[in-house]
C-alpha positions as CSV (number, residue, x, y, z in Angstrom):
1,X,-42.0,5.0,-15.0
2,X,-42.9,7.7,-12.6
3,X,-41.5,5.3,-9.6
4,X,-38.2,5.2,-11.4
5,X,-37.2,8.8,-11.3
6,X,-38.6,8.6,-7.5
7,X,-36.2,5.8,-6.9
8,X,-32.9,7.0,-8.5
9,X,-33.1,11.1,-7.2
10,X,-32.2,9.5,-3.6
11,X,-29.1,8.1,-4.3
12,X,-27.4,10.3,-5.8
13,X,-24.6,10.2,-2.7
14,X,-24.4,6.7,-2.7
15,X,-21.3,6.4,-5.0
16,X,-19.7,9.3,-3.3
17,X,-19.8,7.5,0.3
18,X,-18.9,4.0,-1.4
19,X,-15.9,6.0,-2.4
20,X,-14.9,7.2,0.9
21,X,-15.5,3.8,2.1
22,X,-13.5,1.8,-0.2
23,X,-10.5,4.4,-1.3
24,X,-8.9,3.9,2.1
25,X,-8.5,0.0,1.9
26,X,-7.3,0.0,-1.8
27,X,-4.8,3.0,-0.4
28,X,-3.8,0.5,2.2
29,X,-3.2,-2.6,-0.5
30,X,-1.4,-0.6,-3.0
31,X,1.1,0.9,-0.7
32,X,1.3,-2.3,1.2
33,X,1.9,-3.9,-2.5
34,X,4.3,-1.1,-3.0
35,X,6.5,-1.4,-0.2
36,X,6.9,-5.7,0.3
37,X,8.2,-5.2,-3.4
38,X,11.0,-2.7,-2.4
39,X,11.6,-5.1,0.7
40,X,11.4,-8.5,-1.4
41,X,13.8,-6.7,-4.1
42,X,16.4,-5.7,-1.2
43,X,16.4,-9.1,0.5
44,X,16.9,-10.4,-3.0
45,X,19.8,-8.7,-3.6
46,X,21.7,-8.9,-0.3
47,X,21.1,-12.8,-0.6
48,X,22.5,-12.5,-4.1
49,X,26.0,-10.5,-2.7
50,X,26.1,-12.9,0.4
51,X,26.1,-15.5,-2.5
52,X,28.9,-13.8,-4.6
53,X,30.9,-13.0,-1.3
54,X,31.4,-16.4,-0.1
55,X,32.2,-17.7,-3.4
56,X,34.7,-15.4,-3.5
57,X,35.6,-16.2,0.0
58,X,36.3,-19.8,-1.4
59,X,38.7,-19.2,-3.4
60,X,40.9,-17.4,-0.6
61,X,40.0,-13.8,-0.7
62,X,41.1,-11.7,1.9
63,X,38.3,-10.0,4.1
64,X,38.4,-6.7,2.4
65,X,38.3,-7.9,-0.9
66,X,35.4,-10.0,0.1
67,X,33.0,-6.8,1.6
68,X,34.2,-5.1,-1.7
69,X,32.7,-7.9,-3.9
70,X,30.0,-7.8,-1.9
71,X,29.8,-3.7,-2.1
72,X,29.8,-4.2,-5.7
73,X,27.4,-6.9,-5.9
74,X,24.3,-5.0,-3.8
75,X,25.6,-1.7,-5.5
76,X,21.6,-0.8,-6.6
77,X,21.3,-0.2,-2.0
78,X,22.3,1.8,0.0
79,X,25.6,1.2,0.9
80,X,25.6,2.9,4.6
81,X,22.9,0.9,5.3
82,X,24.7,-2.6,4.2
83,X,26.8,-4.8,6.9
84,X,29.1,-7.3,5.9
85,X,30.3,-10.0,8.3
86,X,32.5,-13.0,7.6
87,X,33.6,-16.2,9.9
88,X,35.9,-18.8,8.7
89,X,37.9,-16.3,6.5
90,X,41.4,-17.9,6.2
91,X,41.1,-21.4,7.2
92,X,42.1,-24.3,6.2
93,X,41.2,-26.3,3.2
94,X,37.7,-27.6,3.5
95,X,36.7,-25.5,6.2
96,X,33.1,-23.6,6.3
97,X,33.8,-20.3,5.7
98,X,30.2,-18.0,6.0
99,X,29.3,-14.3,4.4
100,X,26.6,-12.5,6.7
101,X,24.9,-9.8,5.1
102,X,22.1,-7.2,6.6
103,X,20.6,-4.3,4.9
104,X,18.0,-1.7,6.9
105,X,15.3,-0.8,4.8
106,X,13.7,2.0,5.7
107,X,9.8,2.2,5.2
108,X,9.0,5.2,2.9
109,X,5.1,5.3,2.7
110,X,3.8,6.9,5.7
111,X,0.8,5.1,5.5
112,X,2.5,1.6,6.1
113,X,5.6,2.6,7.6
114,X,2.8,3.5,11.2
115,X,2.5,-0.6,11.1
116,X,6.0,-1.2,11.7
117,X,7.4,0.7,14.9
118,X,11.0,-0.3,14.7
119,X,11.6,1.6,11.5
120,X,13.9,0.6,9.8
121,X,13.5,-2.8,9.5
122,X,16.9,-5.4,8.9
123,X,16.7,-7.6,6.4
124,X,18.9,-10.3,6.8
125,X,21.0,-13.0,4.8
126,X,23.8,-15.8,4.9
127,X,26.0,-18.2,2.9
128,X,27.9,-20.8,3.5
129,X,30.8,-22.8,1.5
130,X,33.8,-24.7,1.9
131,X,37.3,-23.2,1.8
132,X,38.9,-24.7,-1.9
């Protein structure tokens, strides 16, 4: 028994300094977790407004109306960060026609944002269709 209480009085620091070992790696992972969400979430979305815009496109919308749509589709970004490009706008029937859409997502967590140097980073998306 005696060698028991010997044993256990010399680690009493030895959950403190697994602490500080550990804490900055699961600081690194939850962050990390944090911020490929809010950049999976935003490439989602411009993906989905590309999508909407060149269906819309299809159908014969004009260019302005077609960057509106998509406005109004990606509505939940930032809207000065968004950039709408279109080719084929206007064609003829069963031309492609093609809605580019980037986004610049700027990394909030200090933490992860010292891993990427060209903050913010552009996220990127296209569609493609046939004029109707």
């Amino acid at each position: 028994m005696r060698w028991l209480r010997k044993r256990g009085r010399g680690q009493k620091g030895q959950t403190l300094v697994e602490l500080a070992l550990a804490l900055p790696v699961l600081c690194l992972l939850l962050f990390g977790m944090l911020e490929f969400g809010r950049a999976f979430n935003a490439w989602l979305v411009i993906t989905h407004g590309a999508r909407e815009g060149v269906r819309y496109a299809s159908v014969g919308a004009t260019q302005p109306e077609i960057e509106q749509k998509v406005l109004d589709t990606t509505s939940t970004l930032d809207a000065d960060e968004l950039t709408v490009n279109t080719i084929g706008v206007g064609g003829a029937q069963g031309n492609p026609v093609t809605v580019q859409v980037s986004y610049r997502l700027h990394i909030i967590t200090p933490l992860i944002s010292a891993f990427f140097p060209s903050n913010p980073v552009t996220l990127s998306s296209d569609a493609t269709m046939r004029l109707e």
